[in-house]
mmCIF file as gemmi writes it, N, C-alpha and C atoms, coordinates in Angstrom:
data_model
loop_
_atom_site.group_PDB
_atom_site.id
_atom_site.type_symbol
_atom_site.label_atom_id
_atom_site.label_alt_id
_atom_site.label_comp_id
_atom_site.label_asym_id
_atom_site.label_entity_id
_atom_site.label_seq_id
_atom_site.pdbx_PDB_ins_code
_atom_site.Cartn_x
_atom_site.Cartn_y
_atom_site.Cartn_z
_atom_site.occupancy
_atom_site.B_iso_or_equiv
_atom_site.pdbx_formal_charge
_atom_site.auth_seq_id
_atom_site.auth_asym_id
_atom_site.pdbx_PDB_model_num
ATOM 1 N N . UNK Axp A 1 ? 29.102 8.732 -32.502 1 0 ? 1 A 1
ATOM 2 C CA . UNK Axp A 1 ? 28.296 9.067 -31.355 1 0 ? 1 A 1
ATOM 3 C C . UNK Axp A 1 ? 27.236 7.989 -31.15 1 0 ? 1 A 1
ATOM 4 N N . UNK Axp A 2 ? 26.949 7.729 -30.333 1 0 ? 2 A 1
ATOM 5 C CA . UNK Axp A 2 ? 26.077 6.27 -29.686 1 0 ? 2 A 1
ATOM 6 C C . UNK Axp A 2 ? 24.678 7.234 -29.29 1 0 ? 2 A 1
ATOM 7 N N . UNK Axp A 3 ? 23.926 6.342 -30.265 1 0 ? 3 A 1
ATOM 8 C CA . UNK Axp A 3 ? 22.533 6.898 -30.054 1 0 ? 3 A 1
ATOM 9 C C . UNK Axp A 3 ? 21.841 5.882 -28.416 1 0 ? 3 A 1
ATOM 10 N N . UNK Axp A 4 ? 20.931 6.613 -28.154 1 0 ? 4 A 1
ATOM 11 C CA . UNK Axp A 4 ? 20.715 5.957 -26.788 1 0 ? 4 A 1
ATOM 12 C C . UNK Axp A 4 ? 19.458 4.724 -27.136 1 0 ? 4 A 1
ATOM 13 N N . UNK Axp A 5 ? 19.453 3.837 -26.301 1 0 ? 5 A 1
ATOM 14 C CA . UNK Axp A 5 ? 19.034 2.767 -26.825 1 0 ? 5 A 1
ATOM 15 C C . UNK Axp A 5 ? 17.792 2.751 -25.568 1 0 ? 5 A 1
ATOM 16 N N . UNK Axp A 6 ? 16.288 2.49 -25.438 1 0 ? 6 A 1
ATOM 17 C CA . UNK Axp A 6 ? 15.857 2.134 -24.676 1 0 ? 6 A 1
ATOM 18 C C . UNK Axp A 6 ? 16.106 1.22 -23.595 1 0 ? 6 A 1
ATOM 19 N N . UNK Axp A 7 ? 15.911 1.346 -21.799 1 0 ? 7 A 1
ATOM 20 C CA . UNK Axp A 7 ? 16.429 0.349 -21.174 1 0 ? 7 A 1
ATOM 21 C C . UNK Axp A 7 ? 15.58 -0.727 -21.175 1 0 ? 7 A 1
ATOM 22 N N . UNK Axp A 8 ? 16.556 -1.935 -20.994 1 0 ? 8 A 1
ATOM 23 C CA . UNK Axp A 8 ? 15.617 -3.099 -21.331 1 0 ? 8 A 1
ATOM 24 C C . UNK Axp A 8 ? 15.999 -3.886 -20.135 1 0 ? 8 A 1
ATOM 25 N N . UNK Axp A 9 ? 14.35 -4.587 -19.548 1 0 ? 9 A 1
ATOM 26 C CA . UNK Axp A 9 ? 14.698 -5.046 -18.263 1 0 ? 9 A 1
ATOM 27 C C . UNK Axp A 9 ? 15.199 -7.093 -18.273 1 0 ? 9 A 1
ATOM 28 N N . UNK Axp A 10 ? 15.962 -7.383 -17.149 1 0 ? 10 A 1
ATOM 29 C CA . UNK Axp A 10 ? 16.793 -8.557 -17.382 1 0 ? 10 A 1
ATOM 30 C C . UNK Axp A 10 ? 15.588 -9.744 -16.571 1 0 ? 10 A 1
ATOM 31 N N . UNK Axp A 11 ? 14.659 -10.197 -17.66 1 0 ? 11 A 1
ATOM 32 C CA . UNK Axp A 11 ? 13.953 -10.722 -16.603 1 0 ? 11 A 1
ATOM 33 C C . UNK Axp A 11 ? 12.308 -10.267 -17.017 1 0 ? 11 A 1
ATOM 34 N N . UNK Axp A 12 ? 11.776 -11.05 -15.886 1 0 ? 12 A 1
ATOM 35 C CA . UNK Axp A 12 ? 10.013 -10.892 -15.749 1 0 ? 12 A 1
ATOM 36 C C . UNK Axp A 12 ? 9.949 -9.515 -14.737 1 0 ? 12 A 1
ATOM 37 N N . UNK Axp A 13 ? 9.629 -8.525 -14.821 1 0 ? 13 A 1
ATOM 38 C CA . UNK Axp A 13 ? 9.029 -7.907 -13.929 1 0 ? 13 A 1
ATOM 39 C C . UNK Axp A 13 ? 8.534 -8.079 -12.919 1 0 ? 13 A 1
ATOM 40 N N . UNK Axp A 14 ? 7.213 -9.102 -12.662 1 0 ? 14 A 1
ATOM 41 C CA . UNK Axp A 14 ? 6.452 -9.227 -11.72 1 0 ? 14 A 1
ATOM 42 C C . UNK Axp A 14 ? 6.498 -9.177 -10.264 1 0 ? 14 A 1
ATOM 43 N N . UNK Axp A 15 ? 6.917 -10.451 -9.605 1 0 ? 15 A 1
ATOM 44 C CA . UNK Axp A 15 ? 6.675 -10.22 -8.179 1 0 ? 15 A 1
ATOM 45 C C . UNK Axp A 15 ? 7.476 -9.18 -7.337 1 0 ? 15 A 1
ATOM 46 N N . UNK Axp A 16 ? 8.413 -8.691 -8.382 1 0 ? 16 A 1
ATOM 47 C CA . UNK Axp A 16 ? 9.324 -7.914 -7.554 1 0 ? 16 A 1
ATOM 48 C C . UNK Axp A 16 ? 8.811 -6.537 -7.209 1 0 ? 16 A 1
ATOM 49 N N . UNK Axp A 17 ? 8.784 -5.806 -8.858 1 0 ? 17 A 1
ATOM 50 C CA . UNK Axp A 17 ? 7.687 -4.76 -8.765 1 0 ? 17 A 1
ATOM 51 C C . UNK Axp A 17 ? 6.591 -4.548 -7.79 1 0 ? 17 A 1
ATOM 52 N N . UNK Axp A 18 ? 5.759 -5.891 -7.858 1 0 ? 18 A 1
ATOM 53 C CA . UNK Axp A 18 ? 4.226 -5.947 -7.519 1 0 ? 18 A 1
ATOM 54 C C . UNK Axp A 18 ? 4.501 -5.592 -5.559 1 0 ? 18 A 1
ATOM 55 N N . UNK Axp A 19 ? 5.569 -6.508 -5.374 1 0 ? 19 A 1
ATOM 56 C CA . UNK Axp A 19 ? 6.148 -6.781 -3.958 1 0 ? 19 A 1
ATOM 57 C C . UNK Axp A 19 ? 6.602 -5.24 -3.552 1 0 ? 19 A 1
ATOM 58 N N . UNK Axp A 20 ? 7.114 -4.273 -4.179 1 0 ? 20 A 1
ATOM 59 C CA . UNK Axp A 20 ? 7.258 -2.928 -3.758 1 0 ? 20 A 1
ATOM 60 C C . UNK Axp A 20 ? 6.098 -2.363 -3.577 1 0 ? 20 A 1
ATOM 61 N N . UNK Axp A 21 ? 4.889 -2.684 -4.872 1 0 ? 21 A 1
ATOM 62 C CA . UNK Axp A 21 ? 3.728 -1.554 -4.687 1 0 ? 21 A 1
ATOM 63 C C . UNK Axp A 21 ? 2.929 -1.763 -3.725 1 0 ? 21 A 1
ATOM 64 N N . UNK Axp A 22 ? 3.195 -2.941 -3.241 1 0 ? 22 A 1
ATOM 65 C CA . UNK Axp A 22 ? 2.258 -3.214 -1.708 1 0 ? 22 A 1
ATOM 66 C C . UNK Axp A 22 ? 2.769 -3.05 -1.146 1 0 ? 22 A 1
ATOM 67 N N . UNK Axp A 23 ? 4.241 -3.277 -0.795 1 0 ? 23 A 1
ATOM 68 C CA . UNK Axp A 23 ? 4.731 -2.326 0.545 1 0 ? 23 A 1
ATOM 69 C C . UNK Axp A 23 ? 4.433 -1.134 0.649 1 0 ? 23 A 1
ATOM 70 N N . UNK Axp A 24 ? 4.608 -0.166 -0.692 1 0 ? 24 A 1
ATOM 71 C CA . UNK Axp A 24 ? 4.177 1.188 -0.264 1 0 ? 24 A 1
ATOM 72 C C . UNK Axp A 24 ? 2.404 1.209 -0.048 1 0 ? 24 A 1
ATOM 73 N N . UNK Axp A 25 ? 1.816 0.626 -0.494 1 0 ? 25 A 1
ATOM 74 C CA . UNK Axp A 25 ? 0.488 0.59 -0.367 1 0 ? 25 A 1
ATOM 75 C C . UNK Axp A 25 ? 0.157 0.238 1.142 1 0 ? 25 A 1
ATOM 76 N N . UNK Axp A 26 ? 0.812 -1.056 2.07 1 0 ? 26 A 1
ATOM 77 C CA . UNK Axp A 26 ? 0.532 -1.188 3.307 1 0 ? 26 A 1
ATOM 78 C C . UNK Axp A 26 ? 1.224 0.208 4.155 1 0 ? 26 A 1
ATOM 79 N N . UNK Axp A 27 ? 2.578 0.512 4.171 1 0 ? 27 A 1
ATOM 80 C CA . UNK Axp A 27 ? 3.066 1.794 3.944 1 0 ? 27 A 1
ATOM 81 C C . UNK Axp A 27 ? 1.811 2.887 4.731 1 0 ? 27 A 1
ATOM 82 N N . UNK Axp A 28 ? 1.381 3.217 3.403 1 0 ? 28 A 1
ATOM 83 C CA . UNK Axp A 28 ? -0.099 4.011 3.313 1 0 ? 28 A 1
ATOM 84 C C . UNK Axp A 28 ? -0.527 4.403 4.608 1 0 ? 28 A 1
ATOM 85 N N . UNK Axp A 29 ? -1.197 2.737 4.155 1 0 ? 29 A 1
ATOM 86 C CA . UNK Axp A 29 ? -2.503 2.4 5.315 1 0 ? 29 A 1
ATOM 87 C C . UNK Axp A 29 ? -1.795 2.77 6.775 1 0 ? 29 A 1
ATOM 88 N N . UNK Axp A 30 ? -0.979 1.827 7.243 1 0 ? 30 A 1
ATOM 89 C CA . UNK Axp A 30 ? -0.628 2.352 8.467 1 0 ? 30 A 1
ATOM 90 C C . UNK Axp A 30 ? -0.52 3.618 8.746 1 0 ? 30 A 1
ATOM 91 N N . UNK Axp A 31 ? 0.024 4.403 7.706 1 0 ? 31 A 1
ATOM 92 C CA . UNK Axp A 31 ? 0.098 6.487 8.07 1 0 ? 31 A 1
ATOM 93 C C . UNK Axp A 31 ? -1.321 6.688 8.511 1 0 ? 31 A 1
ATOM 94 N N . UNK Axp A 32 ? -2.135 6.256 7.463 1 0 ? 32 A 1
ATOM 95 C CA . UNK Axp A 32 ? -3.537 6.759 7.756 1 0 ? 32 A 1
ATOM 96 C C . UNK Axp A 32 ? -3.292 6.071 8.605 1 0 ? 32 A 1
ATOM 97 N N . UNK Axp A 33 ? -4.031 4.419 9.195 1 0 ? 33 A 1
ATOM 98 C CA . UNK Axp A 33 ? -4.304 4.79 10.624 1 0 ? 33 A 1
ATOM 99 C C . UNK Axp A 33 ? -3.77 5.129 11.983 1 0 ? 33 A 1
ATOM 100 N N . UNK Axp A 34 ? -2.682 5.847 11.66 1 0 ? 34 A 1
ATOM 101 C CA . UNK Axp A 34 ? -2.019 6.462 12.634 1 0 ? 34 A 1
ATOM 102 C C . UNK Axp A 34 ? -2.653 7.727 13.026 1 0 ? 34 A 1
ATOM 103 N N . UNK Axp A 35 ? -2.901 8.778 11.462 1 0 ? 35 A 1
ATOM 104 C CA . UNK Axp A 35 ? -3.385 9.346 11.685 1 0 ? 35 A 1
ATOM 105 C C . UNK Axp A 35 ? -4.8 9.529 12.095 1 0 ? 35 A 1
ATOM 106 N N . UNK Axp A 36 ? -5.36 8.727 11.545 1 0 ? 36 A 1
ATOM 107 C CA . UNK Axp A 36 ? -6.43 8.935 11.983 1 0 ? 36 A 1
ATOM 108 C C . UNK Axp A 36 ? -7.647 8.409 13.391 1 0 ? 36 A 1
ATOM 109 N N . UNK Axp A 37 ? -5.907 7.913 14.422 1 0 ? 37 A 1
ATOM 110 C CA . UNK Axp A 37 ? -5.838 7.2 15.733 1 0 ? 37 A 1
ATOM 111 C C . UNK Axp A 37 ? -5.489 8.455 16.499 1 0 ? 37 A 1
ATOM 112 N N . UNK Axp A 38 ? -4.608 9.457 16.076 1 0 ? 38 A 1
ATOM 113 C CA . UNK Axp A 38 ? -3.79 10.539 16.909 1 0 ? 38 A 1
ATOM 114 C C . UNK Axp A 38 ? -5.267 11.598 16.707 1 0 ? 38 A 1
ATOM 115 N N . UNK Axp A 39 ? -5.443 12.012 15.246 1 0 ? 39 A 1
ATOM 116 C CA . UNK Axp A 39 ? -6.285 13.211 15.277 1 0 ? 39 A 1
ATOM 117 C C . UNK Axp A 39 ? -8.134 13.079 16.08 1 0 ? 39 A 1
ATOM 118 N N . UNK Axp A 40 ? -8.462 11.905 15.775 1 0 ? 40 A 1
ATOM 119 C CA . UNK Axp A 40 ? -9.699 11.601 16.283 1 0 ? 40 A 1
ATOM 120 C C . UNK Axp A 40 ? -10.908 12.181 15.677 1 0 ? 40 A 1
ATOM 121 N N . UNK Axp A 41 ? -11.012 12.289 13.996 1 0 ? 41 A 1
ATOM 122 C CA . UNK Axp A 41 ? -12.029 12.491 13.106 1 0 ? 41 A 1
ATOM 123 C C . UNK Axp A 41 ? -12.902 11.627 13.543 1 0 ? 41 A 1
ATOM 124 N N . UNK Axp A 42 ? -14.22 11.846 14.013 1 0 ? 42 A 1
ATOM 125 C CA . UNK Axp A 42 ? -15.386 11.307 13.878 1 0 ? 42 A 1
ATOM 126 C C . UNK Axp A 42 ? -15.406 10.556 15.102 1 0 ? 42 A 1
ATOM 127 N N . UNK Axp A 43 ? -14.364 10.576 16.32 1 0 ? 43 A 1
ATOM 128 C CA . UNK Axp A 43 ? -14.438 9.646 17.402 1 0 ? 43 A 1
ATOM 129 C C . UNK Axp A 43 ? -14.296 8.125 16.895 1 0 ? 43 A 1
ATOM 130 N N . UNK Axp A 44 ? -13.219 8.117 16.069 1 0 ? 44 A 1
ATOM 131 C CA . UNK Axp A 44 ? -12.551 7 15.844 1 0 ? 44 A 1
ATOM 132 C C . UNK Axp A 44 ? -11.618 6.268 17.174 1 0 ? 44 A 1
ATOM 133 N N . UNK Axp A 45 ? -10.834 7.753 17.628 1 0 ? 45 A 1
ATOM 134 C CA . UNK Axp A 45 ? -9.815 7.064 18.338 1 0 ? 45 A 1
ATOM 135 C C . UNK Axp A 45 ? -10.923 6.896 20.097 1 0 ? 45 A 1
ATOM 136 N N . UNK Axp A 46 ? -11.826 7.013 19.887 1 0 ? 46 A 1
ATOM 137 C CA . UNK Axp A 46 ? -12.44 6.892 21.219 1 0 ? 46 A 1
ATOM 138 C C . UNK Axp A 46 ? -12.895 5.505 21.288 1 0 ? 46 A 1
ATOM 139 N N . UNK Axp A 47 ? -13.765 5.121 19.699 1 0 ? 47 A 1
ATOM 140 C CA . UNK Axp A 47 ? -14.068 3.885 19.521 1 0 ? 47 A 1
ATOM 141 C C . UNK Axp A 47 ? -13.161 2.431 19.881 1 0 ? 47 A 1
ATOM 142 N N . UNK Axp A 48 ? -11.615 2.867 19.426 1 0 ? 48 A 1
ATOM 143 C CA . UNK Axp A 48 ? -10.884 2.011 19.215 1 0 ? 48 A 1
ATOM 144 C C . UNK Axp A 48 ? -10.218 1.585 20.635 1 0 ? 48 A 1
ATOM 145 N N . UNK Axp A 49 ? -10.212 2.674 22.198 1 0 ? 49 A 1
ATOM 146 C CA . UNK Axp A 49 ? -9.687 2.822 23.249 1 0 ? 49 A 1
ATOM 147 C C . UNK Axp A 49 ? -11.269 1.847 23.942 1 0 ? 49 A 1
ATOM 148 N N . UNK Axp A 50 ? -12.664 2 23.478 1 0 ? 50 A 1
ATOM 149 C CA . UNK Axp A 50 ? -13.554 1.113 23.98 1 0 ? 50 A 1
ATOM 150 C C . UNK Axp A 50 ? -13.194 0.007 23.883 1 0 ? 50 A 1
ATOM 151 N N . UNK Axp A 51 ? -12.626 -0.556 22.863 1 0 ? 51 A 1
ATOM 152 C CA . UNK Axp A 51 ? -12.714 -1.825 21.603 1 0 ? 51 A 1
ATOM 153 C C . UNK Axp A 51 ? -11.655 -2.464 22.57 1 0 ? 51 A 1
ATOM 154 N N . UNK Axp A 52 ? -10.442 -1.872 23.325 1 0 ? 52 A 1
ATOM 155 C CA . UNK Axp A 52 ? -9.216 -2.504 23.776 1 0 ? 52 A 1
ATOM 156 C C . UNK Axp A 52 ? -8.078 -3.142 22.266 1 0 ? 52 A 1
ATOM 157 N N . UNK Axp A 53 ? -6.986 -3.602 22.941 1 0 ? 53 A 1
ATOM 158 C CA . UNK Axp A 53 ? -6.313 -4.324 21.846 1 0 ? 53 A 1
ATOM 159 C C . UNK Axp A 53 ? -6.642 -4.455 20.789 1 0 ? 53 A 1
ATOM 160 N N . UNK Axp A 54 ? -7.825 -5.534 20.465 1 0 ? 54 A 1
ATOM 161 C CA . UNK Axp A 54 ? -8.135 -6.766 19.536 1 0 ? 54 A 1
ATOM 162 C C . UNK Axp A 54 ? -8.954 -5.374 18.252 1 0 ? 54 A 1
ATOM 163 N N . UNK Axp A 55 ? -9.753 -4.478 19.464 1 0 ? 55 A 1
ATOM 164 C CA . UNK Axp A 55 ? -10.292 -3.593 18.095 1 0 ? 55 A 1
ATOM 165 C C . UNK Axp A 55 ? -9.195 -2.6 17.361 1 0 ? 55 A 1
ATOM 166 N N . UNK Axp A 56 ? -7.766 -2.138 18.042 1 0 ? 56 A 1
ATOM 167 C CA . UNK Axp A 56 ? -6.924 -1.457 17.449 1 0 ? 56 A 1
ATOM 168 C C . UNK Axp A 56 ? -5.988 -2.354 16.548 1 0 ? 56 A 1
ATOM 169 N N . UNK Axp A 57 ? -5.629 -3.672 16.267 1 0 ? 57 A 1
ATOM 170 C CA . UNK Axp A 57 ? -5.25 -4.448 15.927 1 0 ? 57 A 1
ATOM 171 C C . UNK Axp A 57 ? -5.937 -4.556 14.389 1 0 ? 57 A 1
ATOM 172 N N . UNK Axp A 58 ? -7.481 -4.993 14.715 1 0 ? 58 A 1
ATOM 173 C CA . UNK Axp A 58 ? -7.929 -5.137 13.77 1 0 ? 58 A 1
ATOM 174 C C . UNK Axp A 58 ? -8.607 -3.717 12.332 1 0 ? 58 A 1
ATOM 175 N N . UNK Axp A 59 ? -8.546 -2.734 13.033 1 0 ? 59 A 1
ATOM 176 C CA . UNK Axp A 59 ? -8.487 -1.643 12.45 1 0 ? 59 A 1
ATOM 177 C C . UNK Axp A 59 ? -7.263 -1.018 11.656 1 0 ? 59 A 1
ATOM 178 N N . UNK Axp A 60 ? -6.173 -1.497 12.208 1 0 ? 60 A 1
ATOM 179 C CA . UNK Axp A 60 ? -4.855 -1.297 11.781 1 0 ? 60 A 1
ATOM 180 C C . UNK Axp A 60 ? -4.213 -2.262 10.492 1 0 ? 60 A 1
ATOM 181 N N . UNK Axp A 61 ? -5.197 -3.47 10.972 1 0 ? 61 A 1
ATOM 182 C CA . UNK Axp A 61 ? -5.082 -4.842 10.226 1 0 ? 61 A 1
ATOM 183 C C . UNK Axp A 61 ? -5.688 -4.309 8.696 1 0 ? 61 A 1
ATOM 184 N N . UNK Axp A 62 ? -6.77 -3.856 9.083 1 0 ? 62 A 1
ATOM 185 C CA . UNK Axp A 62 ? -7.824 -3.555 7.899 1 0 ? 62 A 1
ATOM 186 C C . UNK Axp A 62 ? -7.69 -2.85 6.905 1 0 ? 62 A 1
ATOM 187 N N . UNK Axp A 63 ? -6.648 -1.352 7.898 1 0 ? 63 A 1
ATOM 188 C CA . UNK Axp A 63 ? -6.687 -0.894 6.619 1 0 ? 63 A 1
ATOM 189 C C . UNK Axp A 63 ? -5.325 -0.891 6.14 1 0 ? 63 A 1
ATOM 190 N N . UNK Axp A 64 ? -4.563 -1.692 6.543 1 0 ? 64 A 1
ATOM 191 C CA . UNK Axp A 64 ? -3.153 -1.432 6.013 1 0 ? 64 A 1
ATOM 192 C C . UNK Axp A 64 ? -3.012 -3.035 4.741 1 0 ? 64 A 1
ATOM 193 N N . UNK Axp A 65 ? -4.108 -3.618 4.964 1 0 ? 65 A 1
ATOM 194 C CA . UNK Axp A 65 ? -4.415 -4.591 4.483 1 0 ? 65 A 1
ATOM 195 C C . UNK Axp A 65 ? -5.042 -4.086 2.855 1 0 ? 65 A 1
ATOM 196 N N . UNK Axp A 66 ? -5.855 -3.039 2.883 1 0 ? 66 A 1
ATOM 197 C CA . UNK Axp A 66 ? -7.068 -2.757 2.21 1 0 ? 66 A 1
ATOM 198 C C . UNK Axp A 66 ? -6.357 -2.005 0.884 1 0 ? 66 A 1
ATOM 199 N N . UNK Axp A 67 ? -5.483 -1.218 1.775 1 0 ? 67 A 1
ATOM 200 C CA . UNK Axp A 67 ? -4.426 -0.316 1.066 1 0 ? 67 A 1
ATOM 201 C C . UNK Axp A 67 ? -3.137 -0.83 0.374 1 0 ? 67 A 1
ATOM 202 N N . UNK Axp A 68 ? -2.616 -2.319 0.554 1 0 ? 68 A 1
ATOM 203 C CA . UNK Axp A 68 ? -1.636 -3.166 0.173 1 0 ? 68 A 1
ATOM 204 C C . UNK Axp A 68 ? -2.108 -3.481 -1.183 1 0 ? 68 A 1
ATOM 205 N N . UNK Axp A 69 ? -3.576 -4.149 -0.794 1 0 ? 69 A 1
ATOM 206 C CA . UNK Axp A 69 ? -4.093 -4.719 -1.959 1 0 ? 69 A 1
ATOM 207 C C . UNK Axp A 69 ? -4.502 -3.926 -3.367 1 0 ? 69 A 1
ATOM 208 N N . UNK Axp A 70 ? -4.702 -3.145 -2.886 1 0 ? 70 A 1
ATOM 209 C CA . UNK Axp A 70 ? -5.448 -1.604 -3.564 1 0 ? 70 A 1
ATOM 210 C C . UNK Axp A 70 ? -4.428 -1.567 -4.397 1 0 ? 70 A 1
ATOM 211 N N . UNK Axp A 71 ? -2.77 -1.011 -3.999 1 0 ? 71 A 1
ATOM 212 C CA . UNK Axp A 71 ? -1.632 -0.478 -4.753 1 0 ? 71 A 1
ATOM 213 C C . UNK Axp A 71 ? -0.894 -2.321 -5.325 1 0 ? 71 A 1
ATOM 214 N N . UNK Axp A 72 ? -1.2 -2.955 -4.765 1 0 ? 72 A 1
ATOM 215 C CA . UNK Axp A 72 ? -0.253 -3.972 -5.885 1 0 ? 72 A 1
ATOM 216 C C . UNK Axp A 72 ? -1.397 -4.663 -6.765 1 0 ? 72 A 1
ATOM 217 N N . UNK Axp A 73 ? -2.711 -4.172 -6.83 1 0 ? 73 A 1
ATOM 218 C CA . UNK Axp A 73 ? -3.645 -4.217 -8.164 1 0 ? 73 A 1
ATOM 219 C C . UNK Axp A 73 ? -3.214 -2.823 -8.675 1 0 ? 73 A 1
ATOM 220 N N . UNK Axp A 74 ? -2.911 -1.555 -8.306 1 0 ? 74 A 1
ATOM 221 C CA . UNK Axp A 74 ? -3.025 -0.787 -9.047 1 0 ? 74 A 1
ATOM 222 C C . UNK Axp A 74 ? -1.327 -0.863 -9.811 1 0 ? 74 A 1
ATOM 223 N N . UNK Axp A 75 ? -0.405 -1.565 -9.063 1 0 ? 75 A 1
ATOM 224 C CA . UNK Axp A 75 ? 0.938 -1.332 -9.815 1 0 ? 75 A 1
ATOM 225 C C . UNK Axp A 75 ? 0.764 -2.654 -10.912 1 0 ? 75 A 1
ATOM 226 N N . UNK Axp A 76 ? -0.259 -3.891 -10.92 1 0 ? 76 A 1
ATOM 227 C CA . UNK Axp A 76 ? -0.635 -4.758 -11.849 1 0 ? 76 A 1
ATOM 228 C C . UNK Axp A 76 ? -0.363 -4.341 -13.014 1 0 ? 76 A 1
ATOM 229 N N . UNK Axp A 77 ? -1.591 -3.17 -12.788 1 0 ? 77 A 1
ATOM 230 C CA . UNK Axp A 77 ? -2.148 -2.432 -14.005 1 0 ? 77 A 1
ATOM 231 C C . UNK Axp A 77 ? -0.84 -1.52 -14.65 1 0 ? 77 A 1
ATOM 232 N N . UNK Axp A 78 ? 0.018 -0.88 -13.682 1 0 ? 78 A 1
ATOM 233 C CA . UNK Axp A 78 ? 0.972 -0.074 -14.133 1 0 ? 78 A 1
ATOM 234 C C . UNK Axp A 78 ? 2.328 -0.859 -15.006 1 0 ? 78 A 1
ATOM 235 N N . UNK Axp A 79 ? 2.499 -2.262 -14.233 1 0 ? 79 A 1
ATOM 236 C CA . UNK Axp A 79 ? 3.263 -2.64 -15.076 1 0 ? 79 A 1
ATOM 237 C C . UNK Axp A 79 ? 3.123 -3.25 -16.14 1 0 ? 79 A 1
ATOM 238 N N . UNK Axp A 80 ? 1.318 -4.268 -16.472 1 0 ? 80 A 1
ATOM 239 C CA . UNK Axp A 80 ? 0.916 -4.551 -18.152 1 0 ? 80 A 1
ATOM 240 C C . UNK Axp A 80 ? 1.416 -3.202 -18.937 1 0 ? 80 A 1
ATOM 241 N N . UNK Axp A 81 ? 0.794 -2.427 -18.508 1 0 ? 81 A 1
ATOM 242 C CA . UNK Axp A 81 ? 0.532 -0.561 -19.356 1 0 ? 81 A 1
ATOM 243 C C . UNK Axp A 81 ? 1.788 -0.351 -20.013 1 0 ? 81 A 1
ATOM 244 N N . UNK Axp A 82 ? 2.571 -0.325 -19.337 1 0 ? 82 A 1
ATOM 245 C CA . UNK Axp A 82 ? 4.212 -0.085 -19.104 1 0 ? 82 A 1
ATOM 246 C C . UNK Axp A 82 ? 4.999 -1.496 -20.386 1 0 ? 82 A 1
ATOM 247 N N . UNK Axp A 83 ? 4.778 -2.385 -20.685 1 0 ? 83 A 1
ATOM 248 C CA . UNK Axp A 83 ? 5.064 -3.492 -21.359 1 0 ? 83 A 1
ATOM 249 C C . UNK Axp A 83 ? 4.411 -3.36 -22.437 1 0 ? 83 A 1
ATOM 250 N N . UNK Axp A 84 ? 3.498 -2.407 -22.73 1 0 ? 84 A 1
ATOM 251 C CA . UNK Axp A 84 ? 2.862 -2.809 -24 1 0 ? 84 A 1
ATOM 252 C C . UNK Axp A 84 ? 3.434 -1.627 -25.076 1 0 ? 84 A 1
């Protein structure tokens, strides 16, 4: 009977991993600011219809940006953790 052997990966981990956790991290961001363009907490989406284009652009920019960075530092951390 074949005892089971831990899987072992073919290769460096890195950019590939890291390259998923920011997609889901930009991912994110865009849900939120979707949502929070449709629901209109705090007169966001009123702000952004003043602002024209360049301010919905850059709000969208910001946080889907903010949230990329956020999850492929936090999958950094998940894959050292994970190796040791």
């Amino acid at each position: 009977m074949r005892t089971k052997e831990p899987v072992r990966r073919k290769g460096p981990p890195g950019p590939r991993e890291l390259a998923h956790h920011a997609a889901m991290g930009v991912a994110m961001g865009l849900g939120l600011a979707l949502l929070l363009s449709v629901t209109d907490p705090s007169g966001i989406a009123t702000l952004l219809g003043h602002g024209g284009r360049q301010a919905i652009a850059v709000f969208v920019a910001a946080l889907a940006l903010t949230f990329g960075t956020g999850a492929a530092l936090s999958g950094a951390l998940f894959i050292m953790a994970e190796e040791r």
